[in-house]
KOLKE-703677 format. One line per 8 residues: number of its first residue (from 1); their letters; for each residue x, y, z of C-alpha. Coordinates in nm, 3 decimals, padded with zeros to 5 digits. Example, Ala and Ser with C-alpha at 12.3 -4.5 7.8 and 13.67 -1.06 7.14 Angstrom:
# KOLKE-703677
1 = as = 01.230 -00.450 00.780; 01.367 -00.106 00.714 $
***
This chain:
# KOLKE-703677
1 = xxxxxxxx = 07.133 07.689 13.035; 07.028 07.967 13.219; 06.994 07.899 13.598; 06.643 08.070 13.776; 06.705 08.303 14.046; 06.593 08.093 14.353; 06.404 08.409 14.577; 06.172 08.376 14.267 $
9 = xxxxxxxx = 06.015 08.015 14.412; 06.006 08.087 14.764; 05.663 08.112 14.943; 05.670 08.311 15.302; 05.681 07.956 15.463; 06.031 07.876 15.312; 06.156 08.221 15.393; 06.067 08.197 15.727 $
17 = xxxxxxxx = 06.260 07.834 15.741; 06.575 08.035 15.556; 06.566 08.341 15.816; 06.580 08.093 16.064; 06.888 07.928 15.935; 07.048 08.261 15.864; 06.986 08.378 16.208; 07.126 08.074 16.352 $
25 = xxxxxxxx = 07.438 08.100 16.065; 07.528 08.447 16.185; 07.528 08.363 16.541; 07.787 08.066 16.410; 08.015 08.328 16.178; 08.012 08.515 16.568; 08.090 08.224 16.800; 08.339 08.081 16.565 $
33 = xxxxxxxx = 08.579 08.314 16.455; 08.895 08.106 16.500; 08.920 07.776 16.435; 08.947 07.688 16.809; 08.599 07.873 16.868; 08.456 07.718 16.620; 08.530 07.336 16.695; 08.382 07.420 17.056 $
41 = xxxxxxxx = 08.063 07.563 16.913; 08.065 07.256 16.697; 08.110 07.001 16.964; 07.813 07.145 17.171; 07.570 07.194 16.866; 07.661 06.758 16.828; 07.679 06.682 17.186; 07.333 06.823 17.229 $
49 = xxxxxxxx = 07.210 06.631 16.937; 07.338 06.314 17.088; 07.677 06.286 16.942; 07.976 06.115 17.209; 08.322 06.167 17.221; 08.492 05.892 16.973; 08.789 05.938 17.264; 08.532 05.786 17.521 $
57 = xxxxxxxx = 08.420 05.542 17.262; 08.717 05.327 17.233; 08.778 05.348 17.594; 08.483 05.212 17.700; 08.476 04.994 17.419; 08.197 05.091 17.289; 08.010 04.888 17.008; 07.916 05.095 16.754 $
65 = xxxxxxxx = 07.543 05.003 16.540; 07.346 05.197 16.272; 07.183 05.498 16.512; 07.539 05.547 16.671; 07.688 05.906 16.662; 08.069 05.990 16.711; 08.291 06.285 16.688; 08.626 06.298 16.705 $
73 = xxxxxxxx = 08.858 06.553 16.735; 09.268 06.697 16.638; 09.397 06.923 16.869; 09.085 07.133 16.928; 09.100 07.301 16.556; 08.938 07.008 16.351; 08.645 06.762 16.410; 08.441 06.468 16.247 $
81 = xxxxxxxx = 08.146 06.396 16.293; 07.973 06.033 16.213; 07.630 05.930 16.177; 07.643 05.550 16.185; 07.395 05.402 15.900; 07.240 05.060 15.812; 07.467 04.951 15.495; 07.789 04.785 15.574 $
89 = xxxxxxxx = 08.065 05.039 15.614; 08.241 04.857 15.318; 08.032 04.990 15.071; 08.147 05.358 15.191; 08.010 05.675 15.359; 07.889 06.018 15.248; 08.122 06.284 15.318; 08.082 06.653 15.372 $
97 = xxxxxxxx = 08.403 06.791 15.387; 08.468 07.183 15.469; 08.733 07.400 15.658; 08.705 07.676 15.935; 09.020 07.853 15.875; 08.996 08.177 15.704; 09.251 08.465 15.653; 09.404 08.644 15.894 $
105 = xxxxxxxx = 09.641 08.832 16.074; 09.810 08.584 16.347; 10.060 08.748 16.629; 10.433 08.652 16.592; 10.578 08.470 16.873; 10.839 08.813 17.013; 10.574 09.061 16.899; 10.559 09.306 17.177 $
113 = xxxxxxxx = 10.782 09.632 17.052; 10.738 10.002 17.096; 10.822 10.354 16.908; 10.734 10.677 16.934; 10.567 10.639 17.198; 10.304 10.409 17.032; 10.277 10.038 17.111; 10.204 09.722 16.847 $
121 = xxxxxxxx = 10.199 09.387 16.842; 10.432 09.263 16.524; 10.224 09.017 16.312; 10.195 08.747 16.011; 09.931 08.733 15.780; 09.764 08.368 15.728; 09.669 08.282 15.394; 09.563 08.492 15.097 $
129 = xxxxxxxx = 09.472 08.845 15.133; 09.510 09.193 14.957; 09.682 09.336 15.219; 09.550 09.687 15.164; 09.246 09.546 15.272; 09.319 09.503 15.600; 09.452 09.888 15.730; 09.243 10.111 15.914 $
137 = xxxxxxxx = 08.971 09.842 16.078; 08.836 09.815 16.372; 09.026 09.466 16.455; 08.952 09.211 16.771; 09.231 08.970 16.936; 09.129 08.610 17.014; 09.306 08.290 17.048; 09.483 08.162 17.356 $
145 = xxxxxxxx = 09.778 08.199 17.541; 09.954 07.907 17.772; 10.156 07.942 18.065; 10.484 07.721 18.129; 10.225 07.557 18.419; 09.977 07.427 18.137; 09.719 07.685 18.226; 09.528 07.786 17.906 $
153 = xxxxxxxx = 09.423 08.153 17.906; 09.121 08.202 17.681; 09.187 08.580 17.504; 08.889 08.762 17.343; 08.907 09.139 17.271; 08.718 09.387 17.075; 08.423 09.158 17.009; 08.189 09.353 17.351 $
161 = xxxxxxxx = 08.080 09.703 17.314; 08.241 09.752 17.619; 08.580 09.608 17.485; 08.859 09.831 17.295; 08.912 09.743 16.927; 09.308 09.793 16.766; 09.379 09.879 16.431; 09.670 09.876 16.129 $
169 = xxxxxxxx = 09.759 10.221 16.026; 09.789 10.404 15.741; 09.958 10.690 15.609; 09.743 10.967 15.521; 09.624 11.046 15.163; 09.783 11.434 15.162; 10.158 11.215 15.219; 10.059 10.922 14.991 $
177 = xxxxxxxx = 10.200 11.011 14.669; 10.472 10.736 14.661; 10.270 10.481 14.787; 09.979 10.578 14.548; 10.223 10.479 14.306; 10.303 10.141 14.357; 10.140 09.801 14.296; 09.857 09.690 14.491 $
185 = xxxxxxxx = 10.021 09.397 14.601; 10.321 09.619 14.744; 10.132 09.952 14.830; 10.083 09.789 15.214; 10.419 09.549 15.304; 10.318 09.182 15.502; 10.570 09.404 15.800; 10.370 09.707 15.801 $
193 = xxxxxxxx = 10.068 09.493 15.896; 10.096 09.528 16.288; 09.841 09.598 16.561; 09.845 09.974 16.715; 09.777 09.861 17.089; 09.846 10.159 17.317; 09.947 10.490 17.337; 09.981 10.524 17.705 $
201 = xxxxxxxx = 10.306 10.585 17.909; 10.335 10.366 18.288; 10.385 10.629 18.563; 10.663 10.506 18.718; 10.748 10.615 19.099; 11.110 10.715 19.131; 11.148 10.729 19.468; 10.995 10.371 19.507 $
209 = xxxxxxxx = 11.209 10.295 19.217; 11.556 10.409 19.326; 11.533 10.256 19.656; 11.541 09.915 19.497; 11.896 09.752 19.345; 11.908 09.700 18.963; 11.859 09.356 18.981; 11.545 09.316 19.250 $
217 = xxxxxxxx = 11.324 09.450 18.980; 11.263 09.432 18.604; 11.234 09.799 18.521; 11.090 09.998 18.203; 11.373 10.114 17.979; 11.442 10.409 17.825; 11.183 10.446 17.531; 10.922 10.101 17.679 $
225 = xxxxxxxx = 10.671 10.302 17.888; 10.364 10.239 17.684; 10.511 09.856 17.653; 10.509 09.856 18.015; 10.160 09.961 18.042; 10.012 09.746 17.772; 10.205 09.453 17.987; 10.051 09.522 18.323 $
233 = xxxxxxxx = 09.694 09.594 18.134; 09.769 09.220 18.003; 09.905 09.054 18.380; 09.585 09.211 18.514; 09.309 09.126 18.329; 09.441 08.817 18.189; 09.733 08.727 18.440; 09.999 08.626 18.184 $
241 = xxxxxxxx = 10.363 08.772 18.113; 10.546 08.884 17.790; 10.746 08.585 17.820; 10.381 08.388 17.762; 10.339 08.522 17.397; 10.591 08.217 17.325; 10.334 07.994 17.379; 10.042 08.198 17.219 $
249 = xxxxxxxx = 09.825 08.187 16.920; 09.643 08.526 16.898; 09.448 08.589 16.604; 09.359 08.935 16.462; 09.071 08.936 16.288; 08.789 09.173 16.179; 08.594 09.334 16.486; 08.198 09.282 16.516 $
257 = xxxxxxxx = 07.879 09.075 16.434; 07.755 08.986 16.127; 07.507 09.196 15.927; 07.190 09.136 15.658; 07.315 09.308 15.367; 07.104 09.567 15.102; 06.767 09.732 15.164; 06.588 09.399 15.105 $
265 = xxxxxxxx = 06.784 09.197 15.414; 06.913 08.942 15.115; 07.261 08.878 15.197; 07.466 08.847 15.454; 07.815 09.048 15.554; 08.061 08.909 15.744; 08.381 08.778 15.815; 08.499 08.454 15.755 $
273 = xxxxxxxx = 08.228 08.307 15.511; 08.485 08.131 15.313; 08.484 07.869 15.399; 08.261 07.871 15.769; 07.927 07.919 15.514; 07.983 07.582 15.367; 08.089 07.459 15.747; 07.804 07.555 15.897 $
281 = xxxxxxxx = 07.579 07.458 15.626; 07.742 07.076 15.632; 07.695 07.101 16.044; 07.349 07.110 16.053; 07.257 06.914 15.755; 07.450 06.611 15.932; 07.275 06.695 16.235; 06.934 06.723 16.072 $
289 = xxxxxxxx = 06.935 06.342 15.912; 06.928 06.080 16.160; 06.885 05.706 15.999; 07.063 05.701 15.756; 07.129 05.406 15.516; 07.462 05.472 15.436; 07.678 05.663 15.699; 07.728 06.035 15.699 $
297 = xxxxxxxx = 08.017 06.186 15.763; 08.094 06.583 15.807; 08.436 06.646 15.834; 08.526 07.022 15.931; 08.934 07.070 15.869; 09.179 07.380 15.956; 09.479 07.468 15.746; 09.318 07.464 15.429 $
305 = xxxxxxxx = 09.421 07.847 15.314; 09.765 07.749 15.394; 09.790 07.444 15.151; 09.603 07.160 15.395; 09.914 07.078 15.606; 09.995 06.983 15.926; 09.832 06.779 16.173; 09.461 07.005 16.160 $
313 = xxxxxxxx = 09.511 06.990 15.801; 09.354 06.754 15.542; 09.650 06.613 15.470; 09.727 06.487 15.787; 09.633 06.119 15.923; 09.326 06.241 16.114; 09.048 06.143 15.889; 09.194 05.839 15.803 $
321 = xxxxxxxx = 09.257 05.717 16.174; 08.942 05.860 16.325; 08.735 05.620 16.045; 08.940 05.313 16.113; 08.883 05.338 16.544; 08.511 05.360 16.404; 08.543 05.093 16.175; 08.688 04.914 16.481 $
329 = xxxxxxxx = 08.396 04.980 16.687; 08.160 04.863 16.440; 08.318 04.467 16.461; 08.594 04.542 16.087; 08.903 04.478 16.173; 09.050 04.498 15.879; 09.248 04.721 15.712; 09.123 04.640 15.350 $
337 = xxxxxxxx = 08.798 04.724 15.519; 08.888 05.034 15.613; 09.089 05.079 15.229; 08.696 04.961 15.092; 08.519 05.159 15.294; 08.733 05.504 15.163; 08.727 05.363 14.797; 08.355 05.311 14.814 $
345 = xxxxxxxx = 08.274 05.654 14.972; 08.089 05.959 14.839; 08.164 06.306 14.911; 08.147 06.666 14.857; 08.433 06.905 14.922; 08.217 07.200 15.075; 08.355 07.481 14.985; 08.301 07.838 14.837 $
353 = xxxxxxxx = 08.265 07.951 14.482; 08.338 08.283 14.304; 08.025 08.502 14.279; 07.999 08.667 13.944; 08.078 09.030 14.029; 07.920 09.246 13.739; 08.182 09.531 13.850; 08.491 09.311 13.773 $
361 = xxxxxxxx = 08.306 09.143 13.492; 08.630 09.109 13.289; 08.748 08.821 13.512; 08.483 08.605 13.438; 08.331 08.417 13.152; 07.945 08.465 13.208; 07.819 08.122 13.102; 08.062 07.938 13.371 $
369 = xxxxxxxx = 07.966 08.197 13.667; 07.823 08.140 13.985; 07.510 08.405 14.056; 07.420 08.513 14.355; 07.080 08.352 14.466; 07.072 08.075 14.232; 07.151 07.788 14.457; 07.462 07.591 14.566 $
377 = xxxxxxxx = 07.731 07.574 14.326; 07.897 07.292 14.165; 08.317 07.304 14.057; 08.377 06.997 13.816; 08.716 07.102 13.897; 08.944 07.413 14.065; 09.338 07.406 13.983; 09.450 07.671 13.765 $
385 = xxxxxxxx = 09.461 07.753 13.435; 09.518 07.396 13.276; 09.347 07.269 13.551; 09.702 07.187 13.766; 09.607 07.071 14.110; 09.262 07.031 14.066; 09.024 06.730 14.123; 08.828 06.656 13.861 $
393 = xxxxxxxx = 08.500 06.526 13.906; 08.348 06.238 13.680; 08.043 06.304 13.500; 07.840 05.971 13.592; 07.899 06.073 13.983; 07.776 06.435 13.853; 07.465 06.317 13.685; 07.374 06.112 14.004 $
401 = xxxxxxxx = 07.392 06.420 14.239; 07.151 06.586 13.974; 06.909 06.328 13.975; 06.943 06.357 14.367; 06.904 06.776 14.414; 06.650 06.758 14.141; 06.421 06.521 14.313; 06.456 06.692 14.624 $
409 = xxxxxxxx = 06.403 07.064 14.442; 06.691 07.212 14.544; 06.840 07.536 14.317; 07.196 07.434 14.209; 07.419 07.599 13.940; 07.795 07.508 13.790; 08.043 07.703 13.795; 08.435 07.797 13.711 $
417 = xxxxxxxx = 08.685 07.975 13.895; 08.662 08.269 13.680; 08.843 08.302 13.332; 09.100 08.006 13.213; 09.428 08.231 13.237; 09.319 08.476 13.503; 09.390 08.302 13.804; 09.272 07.982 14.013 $
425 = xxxxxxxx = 09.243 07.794 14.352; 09.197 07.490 14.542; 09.031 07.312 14.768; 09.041 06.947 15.053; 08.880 06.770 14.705; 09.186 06.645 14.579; 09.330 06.509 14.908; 09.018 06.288 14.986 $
433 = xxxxxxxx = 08.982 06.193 14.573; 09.383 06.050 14.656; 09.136 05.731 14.805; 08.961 05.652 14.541; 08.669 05.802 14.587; 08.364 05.997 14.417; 08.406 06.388 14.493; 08.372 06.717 14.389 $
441 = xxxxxxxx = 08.380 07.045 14.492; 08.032 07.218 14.625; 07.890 07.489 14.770; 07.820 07.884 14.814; 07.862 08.156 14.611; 08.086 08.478 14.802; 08.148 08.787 14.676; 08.455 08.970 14.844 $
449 = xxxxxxxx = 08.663 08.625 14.902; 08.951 08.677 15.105; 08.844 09.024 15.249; 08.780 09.126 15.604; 08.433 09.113 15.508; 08.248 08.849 15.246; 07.926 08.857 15.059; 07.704 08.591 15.041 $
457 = xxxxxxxx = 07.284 08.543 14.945; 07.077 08.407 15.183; 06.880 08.208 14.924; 07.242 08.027 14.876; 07.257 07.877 15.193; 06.933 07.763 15.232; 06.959 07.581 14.952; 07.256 07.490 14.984 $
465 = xxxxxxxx = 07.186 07.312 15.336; 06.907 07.132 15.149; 07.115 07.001 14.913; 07.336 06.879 15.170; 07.105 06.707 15.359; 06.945 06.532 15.033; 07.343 06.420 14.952; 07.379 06.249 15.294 $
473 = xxx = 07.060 06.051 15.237; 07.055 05.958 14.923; 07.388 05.940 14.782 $
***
């Protein structure tokens, strides 16, 4: 059951349609680095399509009818988006469900620290990486930092051509022998991972300086000069104190724009693509249908590369109490309505596949591979080896998305998570399956998952946003 290579169909009008969406994916992968940037580029892309605050909704008391469109969102790192249809909300909703959390390096809370006259920030890697993978790249710094006032201070750096980048060192090849020897997974510590930020001393006036009583002044110690710089760069340009990294979340992540990969412009490089490929993909397939039958749902989550948790993460309440304000709205006030309605309900759990990597063939067993360029992917199931913690999908609900994507000519492929006893991983699937509901796991292949910079075809997301779109209206 061979799969066809999907570039193989295309005429120059669909290409043009898939540079397009590329064009307007990369600008996404960009804008949206964090989590926090990406919920705001998110909000305006469904404000400008009509979408209202679900917040302003129930305060207004809004009545909600088939046409309406809501978002809601936790926190300012996850959103929902609903497209109110015609059936009754009983009878469920389609769900796209993806995250735009990816791995990282995030700045510890006391970070700030000097030696040898070189500054860094001290840092803690967020979710699963190879940490050799991330020394000697051009990084960028963004998040936010809050003052004890409430102001939020909005931090991008490294991202401008004008901007500095920073960097994790390491030691040179001529001095590596002992490191050479070690395991991959210890050759670079989680400890060793932090930011090279400056190199250069304050000049400090000593006359100015010894006029002054210990106490009037908070002066550089012995050994914090290039601290004490880095700290004034910071009050300066961004007008925030040492003190204010308490109430921070920096992210470090890889430095610069996306890029068409190979000779041929196929694929895409960039950071991030697991999982903001299958984000962006369910974003503007729910903004591309508008009446619907049955409503559509896009649900865009944080947390998920650190096990779902929290109150960003699948797992919390968000979901659940953002559909029963709208179910509220739309006259059912019920709670076994809103217990039908998430019974009843459709979805895929948008997220990334494997690609088949012909250099690391060993890990995979070709007939269950994903291929690059042969359409969106389907996971009857993730977990590991025995399938443990895995959702597994029933075959009637799989033989009714065919009959969907097949009607609608879109590529698609199945896949596994490589070979049975080589590894695993999981996915939202089986929080929202917890309900009752139809799901399973969908979406694009990457090659490079996890690194600081991910592979994916461009054939895969166009069709992979078609077969979205055909799920929300027909499912």
């Amino acid at each position: 059951m061979e799969r066809k290579n999907a570039w193989l169909s295309y005429k120059p009008q669909d290409e043009k349609k898939l540079e397009k969406l590329c064009d307007e994916y990369k600008d996404y992968l960009f804008n949206g680095k964090t989590e926090r940037e990406g919920t705001k580029y998110i909000i305006e892309k469904a404000k400008a399509a009509g979408y209202i605050s679900l917040d302003e909704a129930v305060k207004s008391g809004k009545k909600l009818k088939a046409g309406s469109k809501i978002y809601a969102v936790c926190m300012g790192k996850t959103v929902a988006l609903f497209n109110i249809g015609k059936k009754n909300l009983e009878e469920g909703i389609n769900i796209l469900g993806a995250h735009i959390d990816s791995p990282r390096l995030d700045v510890k809370q006391n970070p700030l620290y000097e030696d040898s006259d070189l500054a860094y920030l001290d840092t803690h890697y967020y979710g699963g990486i190879k940490k050799y993978q991330w020394v000697t790249l051009p990084l960028a710094i963004h998040g936010v930092v809050v003052k004890t006032d409430g102001t939020v201070i909005d931090v991008v750096v490294g991202e401008d051509e004008s901007d500095p980048v920073f960097c994790v060192t390491d030691i040179l090849i001529h001095l590596a022998a002992n490191q050479m020897e070690k395991k991959a997974a210890k050759a670079v510590e989680g400890e060793d991972l932090d930011l090279l930020i400056g190199s250069k001393p304050i000049i400090i006036d000593k006359k100015a300086s010894a006029k002054k009583a210990d106490g009037d002044e908070k002066k550089p110690g012995k050994g914090s000069l290039v601290t004490s710089k880095v700290l004034e760069i910071l009050k300066a340009k961004y007008g925030f104190e040492e003190e204010d990294f308490m109430s921070a979340e920096l992210e470090i992540v890889p430095a610069g724009k996306p890029r068409d990969l190979g000779f041929d412009r196929s694929m895409i490089l960039a950071y991030g693509q697991d999982d903001k490929v299958c984000a962006f993909t369910s974003l503007y397939a729910q903004l591309a249908v508008d009446k619907v039958e049955k409503t559509s749902c896009t649900l865009l989550v944080d947390k998920e590369e650190i096990g779902s948790v929290g109150a960003t993460g699948m797992q919390s309440k968000f979901f659940e109490n953002s559909l029963a304000e709208i179910l509220e709205l739309a006259g059912y006030n019920s709670n076994l309505s809103l217990r039908r309605c998430l019974a009843n309900s459709n979805m895929l759990s948008s997220d990334v596949s494997a690609g088949y990597d012909p250099l690391y063939s060993a890990n995979f067993e070709k007939k269950n591979a994903a291929y690059l360029g042969r359409g969106m992917v389907f996971n009857k199931f993730t977990g590991a080896r025995g399938k443990s913690g895995s959702n597994d999908a029933n075959a009637e609900y799989i033989g009714k998305l065919r009959g969907i994507l097949e009607k609608n000519k879109v590529f698609y492929q199945t896949a596994e998570l490589g070979k049975v006893d080589v590894g695993g991983g999981g996915t939202i699937a089986y929080i929202l399956s917890l309900y009752g509901m139809e799901v399973i796991d969908c979406g694009v292949a990457v090659l490079n998952m996890h690194a600081p910079w991910e592979v994916t075809s461009k054939a895969d997301i166009y069709e992979t946003e078609k077969g979205y779109e055909a799920f929300l209206k027909e499912a």
